[in-house]
Residue frames relative to the residue before (quaternion, step in Angstrom):
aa qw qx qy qz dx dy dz
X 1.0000 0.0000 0.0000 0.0000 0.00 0.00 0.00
X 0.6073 -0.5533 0.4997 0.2746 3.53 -0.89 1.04
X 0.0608 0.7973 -0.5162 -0.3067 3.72 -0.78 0.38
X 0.7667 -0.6033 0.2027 0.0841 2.76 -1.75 0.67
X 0.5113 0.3683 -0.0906 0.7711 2.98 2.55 -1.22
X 0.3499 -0.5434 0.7236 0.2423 3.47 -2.03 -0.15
X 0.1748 -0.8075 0.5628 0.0236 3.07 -1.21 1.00
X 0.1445 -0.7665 0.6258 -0.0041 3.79 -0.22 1.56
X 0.4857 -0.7340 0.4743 0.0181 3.04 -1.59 1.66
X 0.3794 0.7892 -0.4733 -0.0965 3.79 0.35 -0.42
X 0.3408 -0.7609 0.5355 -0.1347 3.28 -1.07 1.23
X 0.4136 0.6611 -0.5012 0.3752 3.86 -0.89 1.07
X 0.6311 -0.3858 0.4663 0.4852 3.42 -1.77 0.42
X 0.7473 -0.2700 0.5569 0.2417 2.33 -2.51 0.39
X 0.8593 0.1184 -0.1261 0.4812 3.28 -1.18 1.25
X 0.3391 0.7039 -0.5713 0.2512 4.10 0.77 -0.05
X 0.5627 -0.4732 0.5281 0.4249 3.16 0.52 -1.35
X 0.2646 0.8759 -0.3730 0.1542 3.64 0.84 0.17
X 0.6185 0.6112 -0.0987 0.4839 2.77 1.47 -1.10
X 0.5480 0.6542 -0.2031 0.4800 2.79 0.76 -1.36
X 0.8144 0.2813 -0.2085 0.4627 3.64 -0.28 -1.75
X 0.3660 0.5103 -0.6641 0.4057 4.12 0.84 -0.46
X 0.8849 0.3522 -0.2300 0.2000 3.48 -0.37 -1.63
X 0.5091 0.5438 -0.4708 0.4729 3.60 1.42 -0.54
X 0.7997 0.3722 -0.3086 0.3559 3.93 0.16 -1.42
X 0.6584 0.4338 -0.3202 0.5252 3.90 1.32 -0.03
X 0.3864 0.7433 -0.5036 0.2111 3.83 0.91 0.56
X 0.7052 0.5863 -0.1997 0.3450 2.96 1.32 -1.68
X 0.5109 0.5680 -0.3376 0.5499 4.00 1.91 -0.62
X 0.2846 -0.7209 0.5498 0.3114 3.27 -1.61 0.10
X 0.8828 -0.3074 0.0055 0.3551 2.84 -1.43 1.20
X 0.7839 0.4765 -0.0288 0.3971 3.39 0.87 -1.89
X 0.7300 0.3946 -0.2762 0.4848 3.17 1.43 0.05
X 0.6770 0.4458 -0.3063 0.4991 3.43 1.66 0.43
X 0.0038 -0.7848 0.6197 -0.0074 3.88 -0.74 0.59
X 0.0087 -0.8086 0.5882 0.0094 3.03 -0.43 1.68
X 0.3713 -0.7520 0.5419 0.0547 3.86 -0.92 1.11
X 0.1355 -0.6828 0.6438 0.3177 3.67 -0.62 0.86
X 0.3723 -0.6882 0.5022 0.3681 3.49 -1.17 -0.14
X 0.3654 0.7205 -0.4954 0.3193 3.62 1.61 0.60
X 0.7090 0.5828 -0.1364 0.3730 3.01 1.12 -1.25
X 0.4951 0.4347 -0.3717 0.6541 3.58 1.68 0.67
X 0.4763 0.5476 -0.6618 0.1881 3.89 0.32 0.15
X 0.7557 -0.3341 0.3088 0.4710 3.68 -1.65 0.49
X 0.4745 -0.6607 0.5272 0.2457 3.06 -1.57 0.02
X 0.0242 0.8646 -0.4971 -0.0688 3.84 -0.18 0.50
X 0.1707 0.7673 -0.5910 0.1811 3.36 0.65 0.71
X 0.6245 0.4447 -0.3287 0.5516 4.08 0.94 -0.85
X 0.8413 0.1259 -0.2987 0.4325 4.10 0.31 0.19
X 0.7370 -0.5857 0.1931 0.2765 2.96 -1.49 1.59
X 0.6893 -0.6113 0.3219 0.2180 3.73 -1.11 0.51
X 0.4952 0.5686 -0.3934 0.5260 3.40 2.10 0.28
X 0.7273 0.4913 -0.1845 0.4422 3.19 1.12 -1.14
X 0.3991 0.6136 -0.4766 0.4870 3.86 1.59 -0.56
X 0.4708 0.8331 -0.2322 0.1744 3.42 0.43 -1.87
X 0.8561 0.0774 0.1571 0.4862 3.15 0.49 -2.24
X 0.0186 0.8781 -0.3815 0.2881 3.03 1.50 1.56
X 0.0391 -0.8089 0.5659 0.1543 3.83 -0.11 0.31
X 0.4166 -0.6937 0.5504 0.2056 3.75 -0.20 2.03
X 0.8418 0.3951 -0.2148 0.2987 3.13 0.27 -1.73
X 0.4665 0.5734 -0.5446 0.3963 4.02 0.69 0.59
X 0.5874 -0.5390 0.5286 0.2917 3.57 -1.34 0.23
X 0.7515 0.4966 -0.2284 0.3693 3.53 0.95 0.05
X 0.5283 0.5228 -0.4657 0.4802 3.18 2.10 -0.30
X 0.4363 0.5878 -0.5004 0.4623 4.13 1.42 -0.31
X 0.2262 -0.6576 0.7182 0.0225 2.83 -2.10 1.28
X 0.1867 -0.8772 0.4293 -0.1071 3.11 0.75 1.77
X 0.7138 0.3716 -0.3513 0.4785 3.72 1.08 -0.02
X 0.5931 0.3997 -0.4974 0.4910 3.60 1.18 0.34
X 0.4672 0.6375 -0.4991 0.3552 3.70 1.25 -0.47
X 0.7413 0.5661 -0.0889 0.3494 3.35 0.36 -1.46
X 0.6918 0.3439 -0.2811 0.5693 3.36 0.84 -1.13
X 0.5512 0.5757 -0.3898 0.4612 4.25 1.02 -0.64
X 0.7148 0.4579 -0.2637 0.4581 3.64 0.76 -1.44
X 0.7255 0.3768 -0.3075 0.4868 3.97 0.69 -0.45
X 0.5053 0.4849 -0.4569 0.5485 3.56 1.38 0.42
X 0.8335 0.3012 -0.1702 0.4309 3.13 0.35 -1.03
X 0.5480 0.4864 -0.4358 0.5227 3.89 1.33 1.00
X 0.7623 0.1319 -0.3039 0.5560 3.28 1.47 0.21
X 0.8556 -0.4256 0.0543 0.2896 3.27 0.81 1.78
X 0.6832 0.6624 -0.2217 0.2129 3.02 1.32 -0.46
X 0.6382 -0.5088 0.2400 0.5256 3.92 0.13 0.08
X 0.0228 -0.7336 0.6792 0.0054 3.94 -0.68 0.33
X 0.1280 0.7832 -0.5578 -0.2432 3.39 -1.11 0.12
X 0.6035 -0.5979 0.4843 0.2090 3.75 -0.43 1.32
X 0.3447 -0.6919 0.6180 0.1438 3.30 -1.18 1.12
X 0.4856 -0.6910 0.5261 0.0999 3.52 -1.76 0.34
X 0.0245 0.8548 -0.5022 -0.1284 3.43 0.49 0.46
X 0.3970 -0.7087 0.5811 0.0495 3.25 -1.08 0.90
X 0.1076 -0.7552 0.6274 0.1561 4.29 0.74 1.30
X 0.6722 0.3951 -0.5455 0.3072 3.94 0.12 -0.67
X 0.8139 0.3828 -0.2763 0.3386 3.76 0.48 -1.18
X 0.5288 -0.6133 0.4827 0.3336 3.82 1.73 0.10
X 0.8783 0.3033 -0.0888 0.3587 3.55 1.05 0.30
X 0.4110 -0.7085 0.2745 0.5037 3.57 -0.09 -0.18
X 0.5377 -0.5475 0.5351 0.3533 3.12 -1.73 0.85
X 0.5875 -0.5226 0.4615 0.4108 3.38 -2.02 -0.40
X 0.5858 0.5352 -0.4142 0.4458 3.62 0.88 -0.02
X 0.2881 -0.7273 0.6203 -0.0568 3.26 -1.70 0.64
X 0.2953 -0.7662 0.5508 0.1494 4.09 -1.16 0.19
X 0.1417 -0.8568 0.4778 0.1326 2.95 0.01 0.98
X 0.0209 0.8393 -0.5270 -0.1322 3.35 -0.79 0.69
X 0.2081 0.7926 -0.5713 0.0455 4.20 -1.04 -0.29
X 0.7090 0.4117 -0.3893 0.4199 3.13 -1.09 0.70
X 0.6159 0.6624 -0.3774 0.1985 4.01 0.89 -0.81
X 0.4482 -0.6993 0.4810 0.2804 3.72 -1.00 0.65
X 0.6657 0.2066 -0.0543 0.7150 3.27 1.42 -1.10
X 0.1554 -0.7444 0.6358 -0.1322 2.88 -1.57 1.74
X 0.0638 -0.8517 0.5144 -0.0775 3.82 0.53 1.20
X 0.2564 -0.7995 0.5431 -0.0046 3.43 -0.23 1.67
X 0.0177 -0.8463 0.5294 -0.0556 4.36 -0.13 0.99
X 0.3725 0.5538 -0.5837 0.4625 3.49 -0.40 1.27
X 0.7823 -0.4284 0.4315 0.1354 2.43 -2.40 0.41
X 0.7557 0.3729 0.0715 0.5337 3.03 0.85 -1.41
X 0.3431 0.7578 -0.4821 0.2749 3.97 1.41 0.47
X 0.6745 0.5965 -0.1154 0.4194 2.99 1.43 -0.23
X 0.6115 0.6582 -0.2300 0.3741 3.35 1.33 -0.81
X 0.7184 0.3847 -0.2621 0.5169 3.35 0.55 -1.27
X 0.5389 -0.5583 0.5797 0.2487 3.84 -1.16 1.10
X 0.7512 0.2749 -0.3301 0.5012 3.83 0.04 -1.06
X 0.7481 0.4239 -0.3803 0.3407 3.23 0.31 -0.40
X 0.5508 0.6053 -0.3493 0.4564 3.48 1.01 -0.04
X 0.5402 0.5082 -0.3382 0.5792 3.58 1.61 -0.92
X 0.6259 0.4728 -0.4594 0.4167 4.08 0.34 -0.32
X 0.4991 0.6714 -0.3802 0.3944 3.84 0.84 -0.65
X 0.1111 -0.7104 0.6669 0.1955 3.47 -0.83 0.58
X 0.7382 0.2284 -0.1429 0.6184 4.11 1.12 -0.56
X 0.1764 -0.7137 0.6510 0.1890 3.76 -1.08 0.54
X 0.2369 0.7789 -0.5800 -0.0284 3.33 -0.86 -0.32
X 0.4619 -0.6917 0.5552 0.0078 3.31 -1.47 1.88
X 0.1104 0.7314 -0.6660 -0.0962 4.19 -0.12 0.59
X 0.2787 -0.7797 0.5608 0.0006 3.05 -1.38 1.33
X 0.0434 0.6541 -0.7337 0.1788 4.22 -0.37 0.77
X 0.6283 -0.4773 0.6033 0.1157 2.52 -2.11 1.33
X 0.5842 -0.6867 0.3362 0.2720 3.41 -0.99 1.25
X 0.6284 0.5484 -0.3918 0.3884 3.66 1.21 -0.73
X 0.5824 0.6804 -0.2331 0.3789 3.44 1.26 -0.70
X 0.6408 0.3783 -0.2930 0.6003 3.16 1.22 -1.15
X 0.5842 0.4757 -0.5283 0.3915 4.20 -0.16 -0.97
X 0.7110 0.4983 -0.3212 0.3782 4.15 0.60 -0.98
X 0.5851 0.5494 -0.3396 0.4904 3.45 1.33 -1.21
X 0.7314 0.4009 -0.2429 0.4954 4.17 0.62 -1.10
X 0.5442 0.5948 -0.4522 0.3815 3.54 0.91 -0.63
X 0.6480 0.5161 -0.2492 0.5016 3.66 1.28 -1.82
X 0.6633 0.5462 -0.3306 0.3904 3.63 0.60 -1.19
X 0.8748 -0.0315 -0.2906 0.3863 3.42 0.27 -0.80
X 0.3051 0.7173 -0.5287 0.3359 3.53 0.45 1.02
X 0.6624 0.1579 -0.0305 0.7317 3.30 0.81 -1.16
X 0.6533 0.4261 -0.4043 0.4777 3.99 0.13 1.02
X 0.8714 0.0497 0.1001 0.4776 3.29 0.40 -1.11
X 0.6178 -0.6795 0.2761 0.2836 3.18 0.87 1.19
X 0.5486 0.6126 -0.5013 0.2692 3.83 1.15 0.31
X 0.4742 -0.7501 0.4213 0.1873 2.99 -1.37 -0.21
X 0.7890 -0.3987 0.1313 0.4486 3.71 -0.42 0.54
X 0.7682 0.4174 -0.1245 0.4692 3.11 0.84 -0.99
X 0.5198 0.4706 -0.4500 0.5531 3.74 1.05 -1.04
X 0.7241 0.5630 -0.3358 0.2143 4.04 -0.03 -1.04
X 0.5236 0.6399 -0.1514 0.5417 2.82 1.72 -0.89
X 0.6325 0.4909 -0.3012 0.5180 3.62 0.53 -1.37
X 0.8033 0.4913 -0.1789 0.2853 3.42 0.31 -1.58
X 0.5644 0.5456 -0.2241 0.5775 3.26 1.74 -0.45
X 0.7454 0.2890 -0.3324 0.5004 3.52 0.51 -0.09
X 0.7442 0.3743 -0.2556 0.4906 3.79 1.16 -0.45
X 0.7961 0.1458 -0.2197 0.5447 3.60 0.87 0.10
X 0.7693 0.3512 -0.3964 0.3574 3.69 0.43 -0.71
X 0.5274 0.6437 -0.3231 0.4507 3.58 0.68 -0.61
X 0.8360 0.3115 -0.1863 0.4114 3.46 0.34 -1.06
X 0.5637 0.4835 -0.3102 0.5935 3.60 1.68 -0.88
X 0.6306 0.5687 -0.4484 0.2790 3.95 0.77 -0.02
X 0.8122 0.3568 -0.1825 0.4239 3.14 1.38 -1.22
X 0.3522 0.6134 -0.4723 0.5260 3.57 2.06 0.16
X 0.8592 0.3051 -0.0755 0.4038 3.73 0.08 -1.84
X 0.8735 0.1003 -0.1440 0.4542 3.82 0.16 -1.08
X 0.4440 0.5372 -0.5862 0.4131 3.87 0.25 0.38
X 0.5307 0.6975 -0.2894 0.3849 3.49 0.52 -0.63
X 0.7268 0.4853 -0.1239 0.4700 3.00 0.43 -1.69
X 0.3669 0.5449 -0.5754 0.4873 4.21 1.04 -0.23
X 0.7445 0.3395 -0.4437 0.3654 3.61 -0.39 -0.96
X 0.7017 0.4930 -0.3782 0.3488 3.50 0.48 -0.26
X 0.6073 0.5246 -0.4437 0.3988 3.24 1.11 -0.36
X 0.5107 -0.6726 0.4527 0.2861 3.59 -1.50 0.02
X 0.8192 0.1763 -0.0742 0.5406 3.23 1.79 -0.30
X 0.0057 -0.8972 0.4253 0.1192 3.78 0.21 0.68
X 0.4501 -0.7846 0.4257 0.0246 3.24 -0.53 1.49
X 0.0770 0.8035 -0.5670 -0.1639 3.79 0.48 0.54
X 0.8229 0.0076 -0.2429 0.5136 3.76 -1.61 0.57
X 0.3084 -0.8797 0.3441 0.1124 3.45 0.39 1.04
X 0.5023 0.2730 -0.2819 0.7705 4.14 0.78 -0.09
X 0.7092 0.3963 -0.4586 0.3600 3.84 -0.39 -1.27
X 0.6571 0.4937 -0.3963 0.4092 4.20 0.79 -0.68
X 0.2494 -0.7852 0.5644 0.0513 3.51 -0.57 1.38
X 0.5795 0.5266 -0.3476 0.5158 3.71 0.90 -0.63
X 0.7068 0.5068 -0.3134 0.3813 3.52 0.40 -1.36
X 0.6892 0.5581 -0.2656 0.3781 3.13 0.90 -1.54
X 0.5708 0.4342 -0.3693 0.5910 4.14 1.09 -0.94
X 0.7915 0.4151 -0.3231 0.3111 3.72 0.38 -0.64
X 0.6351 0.3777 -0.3583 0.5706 3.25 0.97 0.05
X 0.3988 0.6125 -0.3953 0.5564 4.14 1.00 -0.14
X 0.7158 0.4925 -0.1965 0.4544 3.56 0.60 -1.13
X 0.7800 0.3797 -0.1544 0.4728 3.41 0.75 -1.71
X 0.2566 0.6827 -0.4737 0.4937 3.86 2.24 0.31
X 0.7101 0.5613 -0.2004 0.3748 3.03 -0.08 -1.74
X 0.7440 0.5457 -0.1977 0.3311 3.35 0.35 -1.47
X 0.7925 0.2560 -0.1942 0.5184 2.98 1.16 -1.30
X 0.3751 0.7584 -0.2879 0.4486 3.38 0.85 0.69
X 0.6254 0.3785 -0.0970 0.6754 3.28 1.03 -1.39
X 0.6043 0.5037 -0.3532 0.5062 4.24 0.56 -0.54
X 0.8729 0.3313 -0.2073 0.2922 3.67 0.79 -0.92
């Protein structure tokens, strides 16, 4: 079946700026025609194993992703159909009971590390895009995030950065630039990129 929305990839470390550029290149649409998707909010459920073992989860591997509800949600919701979006919960290490419901969006802006990784899921993309940031930038951007987000603390953020994110970046999501079709250094901060990809919106829009 032909789909109905376009689905834009955007991909990068922790803290690049990813986020960010979902919302700069989807300002210019209204509201109801855009559904942006973190891809945190698909890690596994772990409600069935105990809360020591939730704990010492490694986010940043390709296995803590629940890539078959991603996928099967993202081809519903490219040909229109309802989806509702889990809640992850970073203090309990799991998902919450609440959900987002989305349906109906033209533009469907996929935000995670790891938008990149999965091969089939990269074929569903109609745009990739790679946001690059200098590494000190990002460790400060996650330090703030999950301090004043996710209830950690200075030190746990630290630990976890040198023993899982760092090393799962340059094994799992550097890579994944070559896959993209457009890399986006200081992502929001890239005014050119940002009209050019706004543009190539449009474009692919008007084709579908």
């Amino acid at each position: 079946m032909k789909q109905k929305a376009i689905l834009i990839g955007i991909a990068g470390g922790t803290g690049s700026g990813k986020t960010s550029l979902a919302q700069v290149i989807t300002q210019d649409f209204n509201k109801e025609d855009v559904a942006v998707i973190e891809m945190d909010s698909y890690y596994h459920d772990q409600s069935h194993i105990p809360f020591e073992q939730r704990t010492k989860t490694n986010y940043d591997h390709p296995k803590a992703m629940d890539f078959a509800l991603l996928k099967s949600h993202l081809k519903d919701l490219l040909e229109l159909k309802p989806i509702a979006v889990p809640v992850y919960d970073y203090v309990q290490h799991t998902r919450s009971e609440k959900t987002i419901h989305f349906q109906g969006q033209h533009i469907i802006v996929l935000d995670g590390i790891m938008a990149l990784h999965d091969e089939e899921l990269r074929n569903m993309m109609d745009i990739k895009l790679y946001v690059e940031a200098p590494d000190d930038i990002r460790i400060l951007r996650r330090l703030k995030r999950d301090i004043r987000e996710r209830g950690r603390d200075f030190d746990s953020v630290v630990t976890q950065y040198y023993e899982t994110v760092r090393p799962m970046h340059i094994q799992f999501i550097e890579p994944t630039r070559l896959k993209a079709d457009i890399i986006v250094p200081e992502g929001p901060r890239n005014i050119v990129a940002i009209d050019i990809l706004r543009t190539k919106i449009k474009e692919v829009l008007r084709h579908k």
